[in-house]
C-alpha positions as CSV (number, residue, x, y, z in Angstrom):
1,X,-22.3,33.5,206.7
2,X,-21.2,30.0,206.2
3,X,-20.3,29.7,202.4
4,X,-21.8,26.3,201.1
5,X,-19.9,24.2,198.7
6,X,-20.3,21.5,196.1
7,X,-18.2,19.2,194.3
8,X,-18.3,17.6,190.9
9,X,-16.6,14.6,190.0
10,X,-17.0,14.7,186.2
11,X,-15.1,15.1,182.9
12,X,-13.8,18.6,181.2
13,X,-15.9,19.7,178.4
14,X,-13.0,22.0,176.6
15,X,-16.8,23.6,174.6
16,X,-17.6,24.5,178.1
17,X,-21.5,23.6,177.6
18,X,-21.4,20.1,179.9
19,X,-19.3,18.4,182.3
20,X,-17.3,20.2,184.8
21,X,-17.6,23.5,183.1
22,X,-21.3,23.4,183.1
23,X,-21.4,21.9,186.7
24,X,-19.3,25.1,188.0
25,X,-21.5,27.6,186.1
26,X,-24.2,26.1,187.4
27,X,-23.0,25.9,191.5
28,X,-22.0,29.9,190.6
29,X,-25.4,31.1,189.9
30,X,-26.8,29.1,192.7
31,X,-25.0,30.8,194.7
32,X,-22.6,27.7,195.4
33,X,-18.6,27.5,195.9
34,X,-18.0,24.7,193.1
35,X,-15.2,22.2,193.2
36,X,-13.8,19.8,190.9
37,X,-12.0,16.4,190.9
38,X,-11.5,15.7,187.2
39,X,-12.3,12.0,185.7
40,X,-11.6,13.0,182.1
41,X,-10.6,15.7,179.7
42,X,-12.2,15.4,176.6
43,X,-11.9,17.3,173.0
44,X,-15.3,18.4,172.5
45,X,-17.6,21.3,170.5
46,X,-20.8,21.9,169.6
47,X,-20.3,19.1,166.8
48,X,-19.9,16.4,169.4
49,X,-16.7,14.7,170.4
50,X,-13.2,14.5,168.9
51,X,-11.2,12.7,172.1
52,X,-11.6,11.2,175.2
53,X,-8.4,11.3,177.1
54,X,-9.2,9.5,181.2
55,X,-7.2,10.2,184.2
56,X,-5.8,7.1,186.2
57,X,-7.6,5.9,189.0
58,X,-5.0,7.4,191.5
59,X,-5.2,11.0,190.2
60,X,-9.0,10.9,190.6
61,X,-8.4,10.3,194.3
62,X,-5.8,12.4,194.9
63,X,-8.0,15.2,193.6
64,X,-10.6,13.9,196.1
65,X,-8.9,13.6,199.0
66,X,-7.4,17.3,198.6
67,X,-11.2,18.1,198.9
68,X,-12.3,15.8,201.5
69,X,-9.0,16.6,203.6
70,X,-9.3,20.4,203.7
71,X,-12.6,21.7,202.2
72,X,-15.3,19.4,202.8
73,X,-18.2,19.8,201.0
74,X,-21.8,19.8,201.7
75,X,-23.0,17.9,198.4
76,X,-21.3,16.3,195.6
77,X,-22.5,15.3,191.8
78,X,-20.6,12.9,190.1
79,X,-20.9,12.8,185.9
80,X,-18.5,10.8,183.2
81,X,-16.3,8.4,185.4
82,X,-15.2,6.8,182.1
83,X,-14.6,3.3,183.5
84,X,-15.1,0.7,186.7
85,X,-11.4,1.4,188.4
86,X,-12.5,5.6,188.5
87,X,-16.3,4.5,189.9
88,X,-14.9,2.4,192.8
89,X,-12.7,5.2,194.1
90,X,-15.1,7.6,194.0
91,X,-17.4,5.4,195.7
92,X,-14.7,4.6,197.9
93,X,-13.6,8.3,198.4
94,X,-17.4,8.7,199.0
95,X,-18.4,6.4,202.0
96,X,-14.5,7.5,203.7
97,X,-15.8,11.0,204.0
98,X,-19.4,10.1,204.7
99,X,-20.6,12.5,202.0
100,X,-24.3,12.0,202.1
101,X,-25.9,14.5,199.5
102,X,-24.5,12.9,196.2
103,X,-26.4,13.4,193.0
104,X,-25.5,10.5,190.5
105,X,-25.8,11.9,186.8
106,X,-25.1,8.4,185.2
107,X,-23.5,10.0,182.4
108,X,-23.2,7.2,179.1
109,X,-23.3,8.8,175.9
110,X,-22.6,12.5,174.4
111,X,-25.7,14.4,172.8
112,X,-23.6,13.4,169.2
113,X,-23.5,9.8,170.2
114,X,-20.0,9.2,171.3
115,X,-20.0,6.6,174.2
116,X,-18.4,8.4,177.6
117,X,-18.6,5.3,179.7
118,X,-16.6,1.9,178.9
119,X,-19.2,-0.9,178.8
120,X,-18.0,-2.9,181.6
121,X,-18.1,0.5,183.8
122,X,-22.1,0.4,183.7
123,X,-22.1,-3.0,185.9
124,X,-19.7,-0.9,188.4
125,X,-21.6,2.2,188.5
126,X,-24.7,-0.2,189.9
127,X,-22.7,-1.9,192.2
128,X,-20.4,0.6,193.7
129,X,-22.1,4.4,193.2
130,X,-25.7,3.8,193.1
131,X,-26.0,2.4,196.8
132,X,-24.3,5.2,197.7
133,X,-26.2,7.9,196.3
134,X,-29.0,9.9,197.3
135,X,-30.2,10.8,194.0
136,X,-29.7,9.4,190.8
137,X,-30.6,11.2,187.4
138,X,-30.7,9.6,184.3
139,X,-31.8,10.2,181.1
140,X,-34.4,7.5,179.4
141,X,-31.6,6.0,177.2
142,X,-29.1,5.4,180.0
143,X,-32.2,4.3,182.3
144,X,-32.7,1.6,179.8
145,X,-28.8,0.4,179.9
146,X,-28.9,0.2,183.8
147,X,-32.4,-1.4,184.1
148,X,-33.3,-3.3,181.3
149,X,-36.5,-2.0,180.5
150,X,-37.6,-0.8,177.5
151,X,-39.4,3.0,178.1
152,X,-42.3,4.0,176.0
153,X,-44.8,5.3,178.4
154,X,-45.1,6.2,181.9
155,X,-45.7,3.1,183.2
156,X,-42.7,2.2,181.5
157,X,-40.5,5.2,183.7
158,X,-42.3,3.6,186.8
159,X,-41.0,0.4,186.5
160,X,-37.5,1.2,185.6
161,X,-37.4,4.5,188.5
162,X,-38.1,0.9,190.8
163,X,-35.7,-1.1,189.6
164,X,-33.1,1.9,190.1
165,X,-34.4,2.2,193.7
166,X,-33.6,-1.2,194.7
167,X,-30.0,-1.1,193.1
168,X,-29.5,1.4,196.3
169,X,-30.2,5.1,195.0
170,X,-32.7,6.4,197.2
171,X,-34.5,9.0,195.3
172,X,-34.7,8.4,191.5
173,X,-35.1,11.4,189.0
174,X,-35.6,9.7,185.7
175,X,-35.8,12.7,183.3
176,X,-38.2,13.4,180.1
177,X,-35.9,15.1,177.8
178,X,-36.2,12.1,175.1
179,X,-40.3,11.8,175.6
180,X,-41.4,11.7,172.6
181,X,-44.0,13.9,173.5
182,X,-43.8,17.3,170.9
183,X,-44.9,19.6,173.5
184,X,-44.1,18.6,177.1
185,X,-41.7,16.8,178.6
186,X,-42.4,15.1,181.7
187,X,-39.5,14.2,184.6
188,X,-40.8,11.8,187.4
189,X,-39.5,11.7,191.2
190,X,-39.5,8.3,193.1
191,X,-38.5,8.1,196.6
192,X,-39.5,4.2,197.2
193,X,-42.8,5.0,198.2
194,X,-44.3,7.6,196.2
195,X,-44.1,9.0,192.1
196,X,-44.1,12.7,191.9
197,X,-44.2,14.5,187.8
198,X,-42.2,17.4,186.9
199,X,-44.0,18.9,183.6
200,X,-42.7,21.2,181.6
201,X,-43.4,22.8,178.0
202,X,-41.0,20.8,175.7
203,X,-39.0,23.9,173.7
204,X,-38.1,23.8,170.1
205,X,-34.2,24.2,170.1
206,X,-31.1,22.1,169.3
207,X,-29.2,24.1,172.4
208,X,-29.5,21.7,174.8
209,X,-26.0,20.6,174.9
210,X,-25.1,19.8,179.0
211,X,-28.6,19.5,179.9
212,X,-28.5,16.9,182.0
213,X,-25.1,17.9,183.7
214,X,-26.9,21.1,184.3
215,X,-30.0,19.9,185.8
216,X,-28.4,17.4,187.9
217,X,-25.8,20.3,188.7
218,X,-28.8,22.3,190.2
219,X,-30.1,19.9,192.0
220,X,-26.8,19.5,193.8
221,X,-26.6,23.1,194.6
222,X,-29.5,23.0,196.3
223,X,-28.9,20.2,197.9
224,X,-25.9,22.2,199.3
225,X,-27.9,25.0,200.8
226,X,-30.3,23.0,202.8
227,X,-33.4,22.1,200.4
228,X,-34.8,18.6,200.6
229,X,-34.5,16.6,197.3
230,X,-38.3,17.4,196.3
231,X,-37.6,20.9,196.3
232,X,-34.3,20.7,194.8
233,X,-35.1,19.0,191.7
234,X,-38.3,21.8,192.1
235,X,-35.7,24.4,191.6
236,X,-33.5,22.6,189.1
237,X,-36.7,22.2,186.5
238,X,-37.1,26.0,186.9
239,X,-33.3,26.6,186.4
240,X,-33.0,24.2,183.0
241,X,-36.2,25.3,181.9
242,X,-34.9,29.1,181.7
243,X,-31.8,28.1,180.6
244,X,-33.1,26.3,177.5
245,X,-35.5,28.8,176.9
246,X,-33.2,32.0,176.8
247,X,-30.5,30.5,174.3
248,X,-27.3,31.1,173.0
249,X,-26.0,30.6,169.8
250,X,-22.5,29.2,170.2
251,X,-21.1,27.2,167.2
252,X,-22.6,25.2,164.5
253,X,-24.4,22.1,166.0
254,X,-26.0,21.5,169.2
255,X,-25.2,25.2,171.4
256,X,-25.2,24.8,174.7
257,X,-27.7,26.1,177.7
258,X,-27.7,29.3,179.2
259,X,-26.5,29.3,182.8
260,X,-26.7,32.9,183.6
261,X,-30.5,33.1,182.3
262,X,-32.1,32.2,185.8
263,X,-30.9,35.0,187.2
264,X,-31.0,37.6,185.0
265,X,-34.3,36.7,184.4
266,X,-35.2,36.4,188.8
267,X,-33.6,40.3,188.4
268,X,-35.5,41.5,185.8
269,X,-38.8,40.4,187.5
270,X,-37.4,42.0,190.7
271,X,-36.9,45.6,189.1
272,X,-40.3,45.3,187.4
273,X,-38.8,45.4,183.9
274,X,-40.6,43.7,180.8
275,X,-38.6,40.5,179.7
């Protein structure tokens, strides 16, 4: 059997909840080989975050090429790139290996507020990664810093999924996570042509630390193993759904998701036993 692979270009999370860490977990219980080039290692908890210490440009692509010269990889998800020099290699790095499943998780600002992307990198990440990515997957905050728009409502998320479009990404998952909504939150698909929702029951928790690096993870995973983008992010709203549901408690502020809940849960319905 032909082991599938994926690979994250992303920053270290030394909490283990997001980034790299979270992106690995998630590829595991997908039933994914993960791989890792590594943008960033940051000094990080449950409290937010303490450091950010960046790679240089050329130890980003060495990383890469050690991949893309031996490996391969049937999908790849890129998270914090940290500034424009990092984004144009990997875009780079991207188009020389003609990687075509890349998931884009435009990743901007930790869940505590610290900013994980230097303000000039947001006008590379439009003009280098976006036209090179299949799917892109951000949040309504970091939708609003890459489009302009201001999002309230759903026409809102419409407009701004069709701005995101035309910058070159060719599906567009613009996720609900900050609806303000108290009891569902809504993601919407766009693939230039049609808008398809992704409801779900919005859960009362703080543990929702890595999130989005977790959804976007599964989404790459699947990817990987042959689903088409609608039923990947399909899949990856089931997967973050359990994960927030079934929660840990892991430090003193904002826990992080539960990777290993999907399955566990996928075995106990299997073997017939009560949850």
């Amino acid at each position: 059997m032909t082991t599938k692979k994926a690979l994250t270009i992303a920053g270290s999370d030394s909490g283990g909840g997001a980034g790299i860490q979270a992106d690995i977990k998630t590829f595991q219980e997908l039933d994914v080989f993960g791989m890792s080039a590594l943008t960033a290692v940051t000094a990080q908890n449950t409290l937010g975050v303490q450091a950010v210490f960046p790679m240089n440009a050329d130890a980003v692509k060495q990383q890469i090429d050690s991949i893309g010269k031996d490996m391969g990889t049937e999908a790849v998800k890129t998270g914090m790139l940290f500034n424009a020099e990092i984004i144009q290699v990997v875009s780079e790095k991207i188009k020389q290996y003609k990687w075509k499943n890349v998931v884009v998780d435009p990743v901007m600002i930790a869940k505590g507020g610290a900013s994980l992307l230097e303000r000039e990198a947001t006008s590379a990440l439009k003009q280098y990664l976006l036209p090179v990515a299949l799917v892109v997957t951000p949040n309504i905050p970091e939708a609003e810093v890459l489009t302009g728009v201001s999002i309230q409502t759903i026409t809102d998320k419409e407009k701004a999924a069709m701005i995101l479009y035309e910058l070159g990404a060719k599906y567009v998952v613009l996720k609900g996570g900050h609806d303000e909504d108290p009891e569902k939150s809504v993601d919407l698909l766009y693939d230039g042509t049609e808008f398809n929702y992704f409801q779900s029951q919005r859960l009362q928790t703080k543990n929702t630390h890595g999130t989005g690096c977790t959804f976007s993870a599964a989404i790459t995973a699947e990817l990987a193993k042959g689903s088409n983008v609608y039923q990947a992010v399909a899949k990856a709203k089931e997967f973050i759904q359990v994960a927030i549901q079934e929660e840990l408690v892991v430090g003193n502020g904002h826990g992080p998701t539960n990777h290993w809940a999907y399955n566990r849960l996928r075995s106990q319905d299997l073997h017939g036993e009560n949850r």
